[in-house]
mmCIF entry with sequence, helices, sheets and N, C-alpha, C, O atoms, coordinates in Angstrom:
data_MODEL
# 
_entry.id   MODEL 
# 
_entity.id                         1 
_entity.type                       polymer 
_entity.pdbx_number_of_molecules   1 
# 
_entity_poly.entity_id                      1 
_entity_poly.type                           'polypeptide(L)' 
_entity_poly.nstd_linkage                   no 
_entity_poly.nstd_monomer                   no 
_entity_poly.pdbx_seq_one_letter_code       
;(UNK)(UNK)(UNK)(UNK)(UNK)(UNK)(UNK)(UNK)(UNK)(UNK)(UNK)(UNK)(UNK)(UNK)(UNK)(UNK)
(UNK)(UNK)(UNK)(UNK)(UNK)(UNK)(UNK)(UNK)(UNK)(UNK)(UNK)(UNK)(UNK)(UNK)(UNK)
;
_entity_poly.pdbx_seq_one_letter_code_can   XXXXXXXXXXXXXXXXXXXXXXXXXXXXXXX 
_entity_poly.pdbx_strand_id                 A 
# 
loop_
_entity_poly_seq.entity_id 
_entity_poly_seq.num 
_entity_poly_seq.mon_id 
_entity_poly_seq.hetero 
1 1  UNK n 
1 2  UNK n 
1 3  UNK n 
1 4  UNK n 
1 5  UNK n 
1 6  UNK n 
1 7  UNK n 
1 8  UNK n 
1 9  UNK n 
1 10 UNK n 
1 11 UNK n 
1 12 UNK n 
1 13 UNK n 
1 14 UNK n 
1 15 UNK n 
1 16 UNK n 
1 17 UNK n 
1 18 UNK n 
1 19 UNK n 
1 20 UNK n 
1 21 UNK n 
1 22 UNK n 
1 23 UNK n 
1 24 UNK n 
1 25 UNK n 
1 26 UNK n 
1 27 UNK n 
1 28 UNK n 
1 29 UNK n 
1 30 UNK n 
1 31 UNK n 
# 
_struct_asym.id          A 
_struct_asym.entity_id   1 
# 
_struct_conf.conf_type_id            HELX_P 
_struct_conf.id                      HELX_P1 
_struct_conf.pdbx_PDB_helix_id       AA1 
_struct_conf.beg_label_comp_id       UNK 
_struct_conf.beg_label_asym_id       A 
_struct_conf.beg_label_seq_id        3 
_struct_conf.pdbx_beg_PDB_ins_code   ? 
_struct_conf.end_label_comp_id       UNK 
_struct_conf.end_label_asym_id       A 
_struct_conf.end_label_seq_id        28 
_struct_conf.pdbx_end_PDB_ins_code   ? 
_struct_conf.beg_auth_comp_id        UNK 
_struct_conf.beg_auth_asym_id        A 
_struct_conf.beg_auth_seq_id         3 
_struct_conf.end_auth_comp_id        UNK 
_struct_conf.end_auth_asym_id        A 
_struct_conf.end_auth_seq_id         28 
_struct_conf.pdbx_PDB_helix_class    1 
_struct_conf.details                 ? 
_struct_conf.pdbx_PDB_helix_length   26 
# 
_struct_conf_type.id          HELX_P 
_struct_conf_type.criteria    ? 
_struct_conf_type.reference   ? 
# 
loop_
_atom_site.group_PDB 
_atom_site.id 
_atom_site.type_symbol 
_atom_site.label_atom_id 
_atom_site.label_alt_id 
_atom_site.label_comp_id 
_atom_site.label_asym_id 
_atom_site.label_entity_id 
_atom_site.label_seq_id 
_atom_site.pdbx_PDB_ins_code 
_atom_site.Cartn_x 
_atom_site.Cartn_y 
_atom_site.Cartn_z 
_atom_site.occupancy 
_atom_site.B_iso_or_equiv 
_atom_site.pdbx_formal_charge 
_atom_site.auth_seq_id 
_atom_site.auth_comp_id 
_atom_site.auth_asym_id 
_atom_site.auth_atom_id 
_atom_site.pdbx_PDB_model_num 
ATOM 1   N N  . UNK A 1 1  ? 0.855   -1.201 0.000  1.00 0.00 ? 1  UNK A N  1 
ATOM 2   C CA . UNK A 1 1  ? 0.000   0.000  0.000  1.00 0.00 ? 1  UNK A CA 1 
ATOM 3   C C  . UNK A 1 1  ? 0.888   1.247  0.000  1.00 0.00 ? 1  UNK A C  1 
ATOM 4   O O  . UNK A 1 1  ? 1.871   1.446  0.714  1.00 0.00 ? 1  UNK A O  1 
ATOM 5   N N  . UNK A 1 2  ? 0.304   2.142  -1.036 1.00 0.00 ? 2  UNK A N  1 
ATOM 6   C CA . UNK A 1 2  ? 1.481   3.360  -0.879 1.00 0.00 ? 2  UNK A CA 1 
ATOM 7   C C  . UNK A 1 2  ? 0.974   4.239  0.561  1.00 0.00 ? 2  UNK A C  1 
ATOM 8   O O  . UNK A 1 2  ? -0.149  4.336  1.056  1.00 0.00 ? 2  UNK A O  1 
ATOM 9   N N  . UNK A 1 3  ? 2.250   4.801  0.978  1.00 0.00 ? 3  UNK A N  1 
ATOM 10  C CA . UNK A 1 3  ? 1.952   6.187  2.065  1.00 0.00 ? 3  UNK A CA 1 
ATOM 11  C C  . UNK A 1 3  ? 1.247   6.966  1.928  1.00 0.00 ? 3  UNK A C  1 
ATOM 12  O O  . UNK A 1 3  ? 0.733   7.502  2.910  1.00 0.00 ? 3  UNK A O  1 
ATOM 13  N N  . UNK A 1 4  ? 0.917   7.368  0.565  1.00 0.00 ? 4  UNK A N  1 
ATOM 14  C CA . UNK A 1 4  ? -0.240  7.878  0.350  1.00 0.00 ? 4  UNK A CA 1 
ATOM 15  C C  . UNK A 1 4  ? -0.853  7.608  1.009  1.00 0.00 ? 4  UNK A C  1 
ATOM 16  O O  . UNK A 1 4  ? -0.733  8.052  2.151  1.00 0.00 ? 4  UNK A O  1 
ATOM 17  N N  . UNK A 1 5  ? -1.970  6.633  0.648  1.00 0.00 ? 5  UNK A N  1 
ATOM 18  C CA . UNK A 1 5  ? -2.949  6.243  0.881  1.00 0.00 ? 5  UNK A CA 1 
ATOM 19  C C  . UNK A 1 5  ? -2.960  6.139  2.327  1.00 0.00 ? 5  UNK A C  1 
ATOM 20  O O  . UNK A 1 5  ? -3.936  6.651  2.873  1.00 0.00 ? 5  UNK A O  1 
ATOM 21  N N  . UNK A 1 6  ? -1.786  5.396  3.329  1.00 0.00 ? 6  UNK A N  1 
ATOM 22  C CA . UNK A 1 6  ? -2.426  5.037  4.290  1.00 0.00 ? 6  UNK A CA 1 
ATOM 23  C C  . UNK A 1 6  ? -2.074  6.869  5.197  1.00 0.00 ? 6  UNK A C  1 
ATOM 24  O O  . UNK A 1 6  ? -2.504  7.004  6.342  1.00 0.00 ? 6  UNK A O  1 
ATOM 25  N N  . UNK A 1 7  ? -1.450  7.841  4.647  1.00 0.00 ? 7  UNK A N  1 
ATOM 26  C CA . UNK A 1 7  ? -1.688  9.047  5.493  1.00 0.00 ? 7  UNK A CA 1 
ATOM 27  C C  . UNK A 1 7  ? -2.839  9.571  5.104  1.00 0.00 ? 7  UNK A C  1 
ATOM 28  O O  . UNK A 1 7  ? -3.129  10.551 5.790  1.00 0.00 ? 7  UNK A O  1 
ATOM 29  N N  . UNK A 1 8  ? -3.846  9.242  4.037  1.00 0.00 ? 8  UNK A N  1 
ATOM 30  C CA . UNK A 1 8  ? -5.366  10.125 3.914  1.00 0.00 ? 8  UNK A CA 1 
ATOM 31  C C  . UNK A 1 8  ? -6.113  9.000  4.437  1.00 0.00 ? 8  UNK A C  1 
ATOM 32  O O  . UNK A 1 8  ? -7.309  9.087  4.157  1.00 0.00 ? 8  UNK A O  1 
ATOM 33  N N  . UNK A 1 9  ? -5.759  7.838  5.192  1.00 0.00 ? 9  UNK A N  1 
ATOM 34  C CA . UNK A 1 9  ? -6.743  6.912  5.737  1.00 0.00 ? 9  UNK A CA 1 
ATOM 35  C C  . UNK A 1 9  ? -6.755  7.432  7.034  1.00 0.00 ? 9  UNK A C  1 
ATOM 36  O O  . UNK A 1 9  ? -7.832  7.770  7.527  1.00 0.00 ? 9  UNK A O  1 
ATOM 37  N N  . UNK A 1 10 ? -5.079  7.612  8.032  1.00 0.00 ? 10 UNK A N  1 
ATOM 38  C CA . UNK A 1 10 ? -4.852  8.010  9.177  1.00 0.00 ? 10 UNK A CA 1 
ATOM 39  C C  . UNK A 1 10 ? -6.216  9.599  9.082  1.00 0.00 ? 10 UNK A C  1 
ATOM 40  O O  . UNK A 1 10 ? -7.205  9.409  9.789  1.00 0.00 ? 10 UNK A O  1 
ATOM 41  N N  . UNK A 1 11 ? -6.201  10.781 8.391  1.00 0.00 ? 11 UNK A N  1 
ATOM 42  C CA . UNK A 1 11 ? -6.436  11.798 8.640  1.00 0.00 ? 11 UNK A CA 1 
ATOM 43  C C  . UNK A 1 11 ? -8.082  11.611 8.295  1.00 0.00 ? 11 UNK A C  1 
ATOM 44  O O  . UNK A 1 11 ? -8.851  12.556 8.467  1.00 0.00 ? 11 UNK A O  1 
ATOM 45  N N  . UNK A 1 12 ? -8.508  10.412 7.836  1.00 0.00 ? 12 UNK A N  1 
ATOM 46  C CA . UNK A 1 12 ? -10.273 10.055 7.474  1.00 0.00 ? 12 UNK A CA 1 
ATOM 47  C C  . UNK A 1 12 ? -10.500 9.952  8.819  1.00 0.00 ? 12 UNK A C  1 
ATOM 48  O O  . UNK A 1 12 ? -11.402 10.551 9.405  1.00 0.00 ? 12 UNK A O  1 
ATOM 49  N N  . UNK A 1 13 ? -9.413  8.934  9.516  1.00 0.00 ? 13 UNK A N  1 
ATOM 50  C CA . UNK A 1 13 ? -9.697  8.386  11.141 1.00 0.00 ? 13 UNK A CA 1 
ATOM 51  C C  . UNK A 1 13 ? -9.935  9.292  11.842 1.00 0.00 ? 13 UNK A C  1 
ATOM 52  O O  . UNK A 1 13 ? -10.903 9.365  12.598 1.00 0.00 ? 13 UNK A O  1 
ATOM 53  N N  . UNK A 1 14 ? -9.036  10.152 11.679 1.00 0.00 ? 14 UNK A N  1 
ATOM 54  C CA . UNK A 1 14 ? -8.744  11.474 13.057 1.00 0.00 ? 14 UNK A CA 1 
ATOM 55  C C  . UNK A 1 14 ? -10.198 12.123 12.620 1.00 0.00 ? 14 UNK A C  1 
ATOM 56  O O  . UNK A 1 14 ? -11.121 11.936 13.412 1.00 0.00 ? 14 UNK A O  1 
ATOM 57  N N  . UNK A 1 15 ? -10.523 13.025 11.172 1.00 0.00 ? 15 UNK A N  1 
ATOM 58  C CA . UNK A 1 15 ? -11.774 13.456 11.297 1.00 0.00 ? 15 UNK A CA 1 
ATOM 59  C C  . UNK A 1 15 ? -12.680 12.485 11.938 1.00 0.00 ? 15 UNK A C  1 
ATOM 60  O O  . UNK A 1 15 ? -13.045 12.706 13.093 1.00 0.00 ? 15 UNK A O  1 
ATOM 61  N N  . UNK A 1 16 ? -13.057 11.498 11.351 1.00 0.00 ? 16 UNK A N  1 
ATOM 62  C CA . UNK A 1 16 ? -14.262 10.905 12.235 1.00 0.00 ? 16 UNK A CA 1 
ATOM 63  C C  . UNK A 1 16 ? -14.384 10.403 13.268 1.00 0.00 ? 16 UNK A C  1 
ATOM 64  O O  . UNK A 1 16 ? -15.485 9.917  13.528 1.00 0.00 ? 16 UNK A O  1 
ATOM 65  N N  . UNK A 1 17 ? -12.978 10.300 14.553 1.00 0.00 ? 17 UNK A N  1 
ATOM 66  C CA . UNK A 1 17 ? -12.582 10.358 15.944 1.00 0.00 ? 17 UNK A CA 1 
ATOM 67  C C  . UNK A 1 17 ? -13.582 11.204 16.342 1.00 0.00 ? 17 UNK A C  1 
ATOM 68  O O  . UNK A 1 17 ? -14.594 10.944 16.992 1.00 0.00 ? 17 UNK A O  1 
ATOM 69  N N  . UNK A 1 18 ? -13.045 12.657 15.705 1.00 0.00 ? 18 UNK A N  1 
ATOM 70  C CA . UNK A 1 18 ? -12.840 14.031 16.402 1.00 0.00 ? 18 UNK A CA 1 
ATOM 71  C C  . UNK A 1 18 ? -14.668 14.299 16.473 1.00 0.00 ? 18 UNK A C  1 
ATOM 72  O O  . UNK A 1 18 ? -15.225 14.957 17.352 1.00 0.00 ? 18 UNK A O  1 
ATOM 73  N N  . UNK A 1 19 ? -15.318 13.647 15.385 1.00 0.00 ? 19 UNK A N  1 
ATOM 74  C CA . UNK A 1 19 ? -16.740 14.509 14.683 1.00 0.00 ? 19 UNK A CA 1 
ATOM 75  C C  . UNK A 1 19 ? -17.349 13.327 15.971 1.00 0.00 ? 19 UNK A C  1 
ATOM 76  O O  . UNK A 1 19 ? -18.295 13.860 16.549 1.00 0.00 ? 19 UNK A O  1 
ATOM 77  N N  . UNK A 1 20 ? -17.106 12.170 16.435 1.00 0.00 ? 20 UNK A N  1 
ATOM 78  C CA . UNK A 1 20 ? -17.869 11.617 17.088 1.00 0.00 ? 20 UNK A CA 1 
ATOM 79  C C  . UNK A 1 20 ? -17.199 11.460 18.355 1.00 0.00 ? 20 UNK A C  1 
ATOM 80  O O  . UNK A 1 20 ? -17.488 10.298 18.641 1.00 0.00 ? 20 UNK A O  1 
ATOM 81  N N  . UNK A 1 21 ? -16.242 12.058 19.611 1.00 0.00 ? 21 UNK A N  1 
ATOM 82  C CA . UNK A 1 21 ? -15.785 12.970 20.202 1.00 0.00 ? 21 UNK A CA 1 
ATOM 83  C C  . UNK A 1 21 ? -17.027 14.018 20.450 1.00 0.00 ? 21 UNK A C  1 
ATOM 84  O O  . UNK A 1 21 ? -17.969 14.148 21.231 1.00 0.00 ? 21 UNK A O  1 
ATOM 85  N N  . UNK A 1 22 ? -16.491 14.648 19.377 1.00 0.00 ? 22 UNK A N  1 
ATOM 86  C CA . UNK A 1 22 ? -17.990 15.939 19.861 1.00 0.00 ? 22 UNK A CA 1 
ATOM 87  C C  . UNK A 1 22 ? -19.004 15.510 20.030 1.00 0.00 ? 22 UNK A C  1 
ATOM 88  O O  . UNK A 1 22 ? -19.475 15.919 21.091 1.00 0.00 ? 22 UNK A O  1 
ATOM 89  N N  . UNK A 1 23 ? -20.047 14.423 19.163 1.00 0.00 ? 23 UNK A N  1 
ATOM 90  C CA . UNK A 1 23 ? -20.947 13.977 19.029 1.00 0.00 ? 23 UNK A CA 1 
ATOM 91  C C  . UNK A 1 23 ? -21.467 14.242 21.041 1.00 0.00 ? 23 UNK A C  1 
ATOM 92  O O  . UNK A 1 23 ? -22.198 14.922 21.761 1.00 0.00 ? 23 UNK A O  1 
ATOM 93  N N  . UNK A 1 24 ? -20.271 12.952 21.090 1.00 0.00 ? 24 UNK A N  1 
ATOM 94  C CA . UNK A 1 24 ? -20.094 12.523 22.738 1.00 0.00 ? 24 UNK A CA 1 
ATOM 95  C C  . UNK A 1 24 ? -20.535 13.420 23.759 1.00 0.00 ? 24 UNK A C  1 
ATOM 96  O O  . UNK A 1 24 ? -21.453 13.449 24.578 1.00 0.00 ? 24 UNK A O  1 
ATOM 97  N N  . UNK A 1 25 ? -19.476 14.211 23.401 1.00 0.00 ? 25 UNK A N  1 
ATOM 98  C CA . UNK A 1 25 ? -19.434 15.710 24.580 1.00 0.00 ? 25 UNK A CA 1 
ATOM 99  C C  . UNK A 1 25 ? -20.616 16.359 24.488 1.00 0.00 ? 25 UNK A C  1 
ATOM 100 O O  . UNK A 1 25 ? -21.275 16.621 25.494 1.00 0.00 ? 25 UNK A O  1 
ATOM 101 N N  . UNK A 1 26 ? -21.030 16.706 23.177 1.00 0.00 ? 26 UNK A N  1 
ATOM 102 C CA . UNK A 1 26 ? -22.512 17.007 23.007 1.00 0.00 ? 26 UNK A CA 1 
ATOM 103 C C  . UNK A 1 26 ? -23.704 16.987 23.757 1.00 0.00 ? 26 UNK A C  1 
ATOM 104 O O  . UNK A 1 26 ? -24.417 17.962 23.994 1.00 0.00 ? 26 UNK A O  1 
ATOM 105 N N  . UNK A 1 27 ? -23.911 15.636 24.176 1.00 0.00 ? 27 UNK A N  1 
ATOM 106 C CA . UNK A 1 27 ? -24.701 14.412 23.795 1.00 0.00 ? 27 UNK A CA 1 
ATOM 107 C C  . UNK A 1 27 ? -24.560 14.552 25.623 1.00 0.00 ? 27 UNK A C  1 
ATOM 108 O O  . UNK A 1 27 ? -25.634 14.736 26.196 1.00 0.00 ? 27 UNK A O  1 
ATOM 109 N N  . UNK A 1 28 ? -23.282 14.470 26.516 1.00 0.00 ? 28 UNK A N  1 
ATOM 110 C CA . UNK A 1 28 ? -22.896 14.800 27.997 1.00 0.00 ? 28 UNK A CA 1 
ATOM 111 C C  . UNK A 1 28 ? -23.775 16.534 28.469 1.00 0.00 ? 28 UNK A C  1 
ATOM 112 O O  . UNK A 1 28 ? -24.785 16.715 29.148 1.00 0.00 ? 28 UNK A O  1 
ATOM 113 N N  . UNK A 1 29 ? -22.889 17.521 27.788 1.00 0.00 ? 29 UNK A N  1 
ATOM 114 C CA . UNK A 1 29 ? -23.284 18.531 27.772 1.00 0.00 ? 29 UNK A CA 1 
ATOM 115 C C  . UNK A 1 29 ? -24.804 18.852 28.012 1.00 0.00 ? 29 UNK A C  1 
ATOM 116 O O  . UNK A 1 29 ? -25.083 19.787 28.762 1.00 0.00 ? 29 UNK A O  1 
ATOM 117 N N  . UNK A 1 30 ? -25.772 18.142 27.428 1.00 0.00 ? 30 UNK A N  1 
ATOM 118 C CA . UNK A 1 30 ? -27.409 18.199 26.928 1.00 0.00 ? 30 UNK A CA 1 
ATOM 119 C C  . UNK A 1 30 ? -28.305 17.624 28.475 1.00 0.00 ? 30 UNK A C  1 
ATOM 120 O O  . UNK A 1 30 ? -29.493 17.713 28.787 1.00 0.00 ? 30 UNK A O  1 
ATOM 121 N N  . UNK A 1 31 ? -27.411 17.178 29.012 1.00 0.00 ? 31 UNK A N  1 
ATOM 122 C CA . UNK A 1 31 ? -27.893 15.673 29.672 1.00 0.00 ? 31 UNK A CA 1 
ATOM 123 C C  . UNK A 1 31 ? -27.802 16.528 31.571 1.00 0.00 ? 31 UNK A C  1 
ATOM 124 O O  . UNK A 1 31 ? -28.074 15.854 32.565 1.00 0.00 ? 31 UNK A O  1 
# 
């Protein structure tokens, strides 16, 4: 697999960590 690919897979991960992270905190925050 080129580096490419697996550094825009690492940075897909981190966004959709981060977007469901907030989700989380959100979701605490409301409650």
């Amino acid at each position: 697999m080129p580096w490419a690919d697996l550094f825009e897979r690492a940075e897909a991960y981190e966004v959709e960590t981060d977007a469901i992270g907030a989700a989380l905190r959100g979701r605490r925050e409301r409650e």
